[in-house]
C-alpha positions as CSV (number, residue, x, y, z in Angstrom):
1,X,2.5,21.5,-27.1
2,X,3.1,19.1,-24.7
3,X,6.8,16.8,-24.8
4,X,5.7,13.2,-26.7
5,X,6.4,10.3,-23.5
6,X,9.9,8.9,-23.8
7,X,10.7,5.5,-24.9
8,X,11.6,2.9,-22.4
9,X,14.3,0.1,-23.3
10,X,16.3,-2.5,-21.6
11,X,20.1,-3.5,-21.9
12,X,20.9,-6.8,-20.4
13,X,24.9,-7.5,-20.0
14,X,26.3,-11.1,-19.4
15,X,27.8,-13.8,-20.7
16,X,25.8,-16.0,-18.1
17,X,22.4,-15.2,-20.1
18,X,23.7,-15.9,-23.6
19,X,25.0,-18.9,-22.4
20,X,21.9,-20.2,-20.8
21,X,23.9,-20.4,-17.4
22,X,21.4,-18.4,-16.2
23,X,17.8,-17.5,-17.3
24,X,16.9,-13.7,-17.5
25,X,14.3,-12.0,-15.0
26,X,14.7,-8.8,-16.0
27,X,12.8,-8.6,-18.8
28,X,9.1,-9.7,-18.1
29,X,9.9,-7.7,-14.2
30,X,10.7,-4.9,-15.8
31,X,7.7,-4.8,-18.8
32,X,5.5,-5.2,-15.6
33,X,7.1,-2.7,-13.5
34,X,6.4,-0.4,-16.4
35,X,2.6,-1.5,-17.1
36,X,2.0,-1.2,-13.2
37,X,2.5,2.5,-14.3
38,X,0.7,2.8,-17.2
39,X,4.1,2.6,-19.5
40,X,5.3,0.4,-21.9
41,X,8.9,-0.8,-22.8
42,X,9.8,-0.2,-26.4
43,X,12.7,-2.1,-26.9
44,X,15.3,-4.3,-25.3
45,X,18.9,-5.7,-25.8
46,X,21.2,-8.1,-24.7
47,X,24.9,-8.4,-25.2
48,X,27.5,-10.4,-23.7
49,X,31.0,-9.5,-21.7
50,X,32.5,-8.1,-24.6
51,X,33.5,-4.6,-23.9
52,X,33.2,-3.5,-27.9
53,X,29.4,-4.5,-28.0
54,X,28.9,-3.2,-24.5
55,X,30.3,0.2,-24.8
56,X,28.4,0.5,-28.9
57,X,25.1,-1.2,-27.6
58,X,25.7,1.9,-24.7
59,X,26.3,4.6,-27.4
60,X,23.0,3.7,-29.0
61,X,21.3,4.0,-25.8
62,X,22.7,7.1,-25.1
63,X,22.2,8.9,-28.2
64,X,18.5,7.6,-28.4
65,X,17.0,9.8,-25.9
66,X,15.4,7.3,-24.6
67,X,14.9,6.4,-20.8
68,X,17.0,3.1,-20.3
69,X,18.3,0.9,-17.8
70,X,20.7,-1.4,-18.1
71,X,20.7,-4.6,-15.8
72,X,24.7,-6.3,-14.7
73,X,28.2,-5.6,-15.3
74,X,28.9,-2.2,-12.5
75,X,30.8,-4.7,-10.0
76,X,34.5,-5.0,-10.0
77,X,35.4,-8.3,-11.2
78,X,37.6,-9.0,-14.1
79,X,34.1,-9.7,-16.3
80,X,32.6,-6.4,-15.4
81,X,32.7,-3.9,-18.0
82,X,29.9,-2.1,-18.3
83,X,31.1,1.2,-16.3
84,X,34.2,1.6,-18.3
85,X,32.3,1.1,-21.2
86,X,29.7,3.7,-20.4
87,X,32.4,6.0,-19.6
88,X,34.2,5.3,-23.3
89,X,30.7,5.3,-24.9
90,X,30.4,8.8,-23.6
91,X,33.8,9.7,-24.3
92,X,34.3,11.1,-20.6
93,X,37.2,9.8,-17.6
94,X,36.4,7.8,-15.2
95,X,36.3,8.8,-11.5
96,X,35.7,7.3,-7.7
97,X,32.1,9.3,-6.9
98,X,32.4,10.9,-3.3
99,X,28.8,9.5,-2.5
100,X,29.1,6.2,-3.9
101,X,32.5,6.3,-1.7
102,X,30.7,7.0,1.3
103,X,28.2,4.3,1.0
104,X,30.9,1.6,0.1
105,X,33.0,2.5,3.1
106,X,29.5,2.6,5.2
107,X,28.5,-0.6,3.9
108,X,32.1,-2.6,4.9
109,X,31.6,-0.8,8.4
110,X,28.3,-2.7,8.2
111,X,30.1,-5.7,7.4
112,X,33.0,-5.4,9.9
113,X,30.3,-4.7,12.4
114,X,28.1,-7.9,11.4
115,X,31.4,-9.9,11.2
116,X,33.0,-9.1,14.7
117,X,36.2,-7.9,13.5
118,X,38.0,-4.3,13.3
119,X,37.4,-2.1,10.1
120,X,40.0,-2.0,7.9
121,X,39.5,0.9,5.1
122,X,43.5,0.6,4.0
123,X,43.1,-3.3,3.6
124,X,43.8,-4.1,-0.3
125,X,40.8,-6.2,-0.6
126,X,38.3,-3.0,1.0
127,X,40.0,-0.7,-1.1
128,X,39.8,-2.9,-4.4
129,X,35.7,-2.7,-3.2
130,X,36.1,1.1,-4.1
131,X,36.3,0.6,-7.9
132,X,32.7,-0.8,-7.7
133,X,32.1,3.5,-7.1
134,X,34.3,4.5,-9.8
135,X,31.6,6.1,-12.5
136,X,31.7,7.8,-15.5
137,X,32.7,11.6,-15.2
138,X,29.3,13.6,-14.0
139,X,27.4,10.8,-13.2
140,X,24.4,10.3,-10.7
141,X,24.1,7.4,-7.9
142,X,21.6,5.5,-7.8
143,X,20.9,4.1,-4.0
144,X,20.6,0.1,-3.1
145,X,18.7,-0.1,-0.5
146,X,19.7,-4.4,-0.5
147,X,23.4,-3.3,0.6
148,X,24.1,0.2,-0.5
149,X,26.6,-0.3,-3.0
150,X,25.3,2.3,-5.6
151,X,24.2,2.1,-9.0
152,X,24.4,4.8,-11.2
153,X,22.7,7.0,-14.0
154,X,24.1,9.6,-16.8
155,X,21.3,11.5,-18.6
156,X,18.2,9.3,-19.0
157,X,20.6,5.9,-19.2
158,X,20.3,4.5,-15.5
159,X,23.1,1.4,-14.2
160,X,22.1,-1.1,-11.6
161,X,23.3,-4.7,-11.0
162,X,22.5,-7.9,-12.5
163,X,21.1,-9.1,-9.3
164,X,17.6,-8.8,-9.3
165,X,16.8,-8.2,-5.4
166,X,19.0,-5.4,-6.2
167,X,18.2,-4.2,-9.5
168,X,14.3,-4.3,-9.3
169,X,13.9,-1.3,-6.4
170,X,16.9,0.5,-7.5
171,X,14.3,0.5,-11.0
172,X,11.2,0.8,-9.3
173,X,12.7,4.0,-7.5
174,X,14.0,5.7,-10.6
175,X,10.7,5.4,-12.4
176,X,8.6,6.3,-8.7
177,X,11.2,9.6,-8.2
178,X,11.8,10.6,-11.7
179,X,8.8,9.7,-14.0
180,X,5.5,10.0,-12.2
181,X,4.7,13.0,-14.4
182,X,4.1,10.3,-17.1
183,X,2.1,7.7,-14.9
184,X,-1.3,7.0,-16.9
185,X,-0.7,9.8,-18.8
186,X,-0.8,8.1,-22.2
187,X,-2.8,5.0,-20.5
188,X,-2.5,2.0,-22.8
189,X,-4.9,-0.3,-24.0
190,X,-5.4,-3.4,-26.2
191,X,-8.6,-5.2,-27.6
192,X,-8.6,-8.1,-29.7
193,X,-10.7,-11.0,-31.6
194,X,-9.9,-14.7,-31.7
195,X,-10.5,-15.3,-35.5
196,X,-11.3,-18.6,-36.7
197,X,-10.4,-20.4,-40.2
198,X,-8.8,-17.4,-41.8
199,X,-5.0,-16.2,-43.0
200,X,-3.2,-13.7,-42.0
201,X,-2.9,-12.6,-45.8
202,X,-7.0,-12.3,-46.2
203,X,-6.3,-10.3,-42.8
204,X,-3.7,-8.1,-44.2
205,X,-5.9,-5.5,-46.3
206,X,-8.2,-4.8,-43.4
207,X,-5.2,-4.0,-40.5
208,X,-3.9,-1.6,-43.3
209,X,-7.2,-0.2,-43.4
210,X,-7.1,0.1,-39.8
211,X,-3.9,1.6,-39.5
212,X,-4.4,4.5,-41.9
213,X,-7.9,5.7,-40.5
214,X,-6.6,5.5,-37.0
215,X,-3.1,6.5,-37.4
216,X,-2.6,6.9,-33.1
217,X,-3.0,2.3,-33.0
218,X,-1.3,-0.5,-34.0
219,X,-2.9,-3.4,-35.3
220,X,-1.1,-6.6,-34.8
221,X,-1.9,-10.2,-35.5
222,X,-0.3,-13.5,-33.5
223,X,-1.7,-16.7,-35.3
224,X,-1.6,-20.1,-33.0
225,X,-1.6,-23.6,-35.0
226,X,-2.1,-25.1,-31.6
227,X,-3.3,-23.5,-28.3
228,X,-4.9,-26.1,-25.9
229,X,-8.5,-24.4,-25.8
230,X,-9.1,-22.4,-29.5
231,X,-6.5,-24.6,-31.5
232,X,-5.7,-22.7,-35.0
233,X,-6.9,-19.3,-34.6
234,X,-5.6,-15.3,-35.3
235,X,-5.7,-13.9,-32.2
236,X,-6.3,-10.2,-34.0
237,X,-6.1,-6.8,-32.6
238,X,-5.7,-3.2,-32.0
239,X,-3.8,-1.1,-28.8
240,X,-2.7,1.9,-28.3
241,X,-4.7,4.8,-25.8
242,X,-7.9,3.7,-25.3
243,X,-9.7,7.0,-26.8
244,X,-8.2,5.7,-30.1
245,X,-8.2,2.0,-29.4
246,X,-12.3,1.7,-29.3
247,X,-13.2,3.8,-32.7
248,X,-10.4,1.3,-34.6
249,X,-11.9,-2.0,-32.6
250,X,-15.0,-0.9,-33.7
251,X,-13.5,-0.8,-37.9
252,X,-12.0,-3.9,-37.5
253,X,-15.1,-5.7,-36.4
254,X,-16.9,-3.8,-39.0
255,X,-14.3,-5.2,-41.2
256,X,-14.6,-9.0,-39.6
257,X,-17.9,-9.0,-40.4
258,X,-17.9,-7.9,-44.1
259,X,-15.5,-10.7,-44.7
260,X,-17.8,-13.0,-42.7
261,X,-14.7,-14.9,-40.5
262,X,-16.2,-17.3,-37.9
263,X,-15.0,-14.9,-34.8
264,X,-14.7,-16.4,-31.0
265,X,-13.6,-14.5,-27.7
266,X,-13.0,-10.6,-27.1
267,X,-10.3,-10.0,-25.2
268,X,-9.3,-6.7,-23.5
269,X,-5.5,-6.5,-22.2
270,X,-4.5,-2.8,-19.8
C-alpha cells in the first residue's frame, strides 16, 4: 500500500501582520504555488513575535507530520525568534551551520565587492550577520538564491524569510527538489451548482447523503446574500479527485432535482 500524500500547512510569524502594518502575501502565493502542482494546503497559522506561541505553534508543526513552511522571523534582529524557538520546540542546541557560514561570509564578500571597500570578516557588525546561520542542531539549508543568506529545514518543517522575493523560490525549490513524487498524483478537483431560493438547512440532508456514499469527497456549501451577477444564491458542491468527484456531482444533481431547487451555473474549479 502506497504512503497517503502529506498535508501541507503554513506558519506565518510577525507582529507586522497582526497589526495590519503589513498585509500577508504568503498565503494566497503559496495555496497557488501548491495547486500549480496539483496539491493543496491543509491548514495555515499565524502568530505574532512572541517566542511562547512561536516555539508551541512550532511543536505542533513538528509533531504533525506534516510538510510545513513557515514564512519570517530567521533574521537576527532583536524581533526574530523563530530559529531559537524551533531549536526549543525541538528540544535541541543551537549551532552556526558550516554552509550557511560559507554563504554569509560569500555574500558580505559580494557586498564589500559591490560597495568598493575591503572585506572585513572580524568587523562586529559582519560577525553579528553570522547569527542569521545559527540553526537548530541537525538542521538542513535551504539556499536563497535573492542573496544567499540561507534558510533552513528540520524534518518536513522548512524556514525561509518573511520577504517574499525571498521566501517564494526558496518554497517553490523545496516542493520542485523534494516533492515531485506527489505532483498530480492525487489530482484535485471541484464541481459545483449555483442554487437559487433555497437554505442551507433544506441543503443539509442531501450533502450528508453525499458524503456517506462517496466517502473519498467533501461537499461544501458557501451561500452569497449579495454577489453582483447571481445575488442570493448557494454556491453548492463537491471536490476531491476527480475519479470520485464526478459519481458524487452526479448524486447531488440527482438530489437537486428531487427537491426541485431553481439551479443556475456549473462551475468546475482544478
Amino acid at each position: 500500500m502506497s504512503a497517503p500524500t502529506p498535508s501541507f500547512g503554513l506558519v506565518i510569524v510577525g507582529d507586522e501582520i497582526l497589526s495590519g502594518k503589513r498585509a500577508d502575501k504568503h498565503l494566497p502565493k503559496v495555496i497557488e504555488l501548491l495547486g500549480a502542482r496539483g496539491l493543496q494546503l491543509a491548514w495555515a497559522e499565524y502568530v505574532g513575535d512572541s517566542p511562547e506561541r512561536i516555539t508551541a505553534t512550532l511543536q505542533r508543526s513538528f509533531a504533525s507530520g506534516d510538510v510545513v513552511f513557515s514564512c519570517g522571523g530567521i533574521g537576527a534582529t532583536p524581533d526574530d525568534h523563530t530559529r531559537q524557538c524551533a531549536a526549543r520546540a525541538l528540544g535541541v542546541e543551537l549551532e552556526l551551520h558550516p554552509q550557511a557560514e560559507a554563504l554569509i561570509r560569500e555574500r558580505m564578500q559580494d557586498t564589500a565587492r559591490e560597495q568598493g571597500v575591503p572585506y572585513e570578516p572580524d568587523r562586529p557588525d559582519n560577525i553579528h550577520r553570522l547569527n542569521m546561520g545559527v540553526f537548530p542542531k541537525g538542521a538542513t539549508i535551504i539556499r536563497n538564491p535573492y542573496n544567499k543568506i540561507p534558510g533552513f529545514s528540520v524534518g518536513s518543517v522548512y524556514f525561509v524569510p518573511g520577504f517574499p522575493v525571498m521566501a517564494w523560490p526558496m518554497i517553490e525549490s523545496v516542493l520542485d527538489a523534494q516533492y515531485t513524487h506527489l505532483f498530480t498524483r492525487d489530482a484535485y478537483l471541484e464541481k459545483s451548482v449555483i442554487v437559487f431560493g433555497s437554505m442551507e438547512a433544506t441543503l443539509t440532508p442531501l450533502m450528508e447523503q453525499v458524503e456517506r456514499e462517496h466517502p473519498g469527497v467533501k461537499v461544501f456549501s458557501l451561500p452569497s446574500v449579495d454577489h453582483p451577477t447571481w445575488g442570493r444564491h448557494i454556491d453548492l458542491g463537491v471536490k476531491g479527485a476527480p475519479a470520485e468527484v464526478d459519481p458524487a456531482y452526479r448524486t447531488l444533481l440527482d438530489g437537486l432535482a428531487r427537491l426541485q431547487v431553481k439551479l443556475g451555473p456549473e462551475l468546475v474549479r482544478p
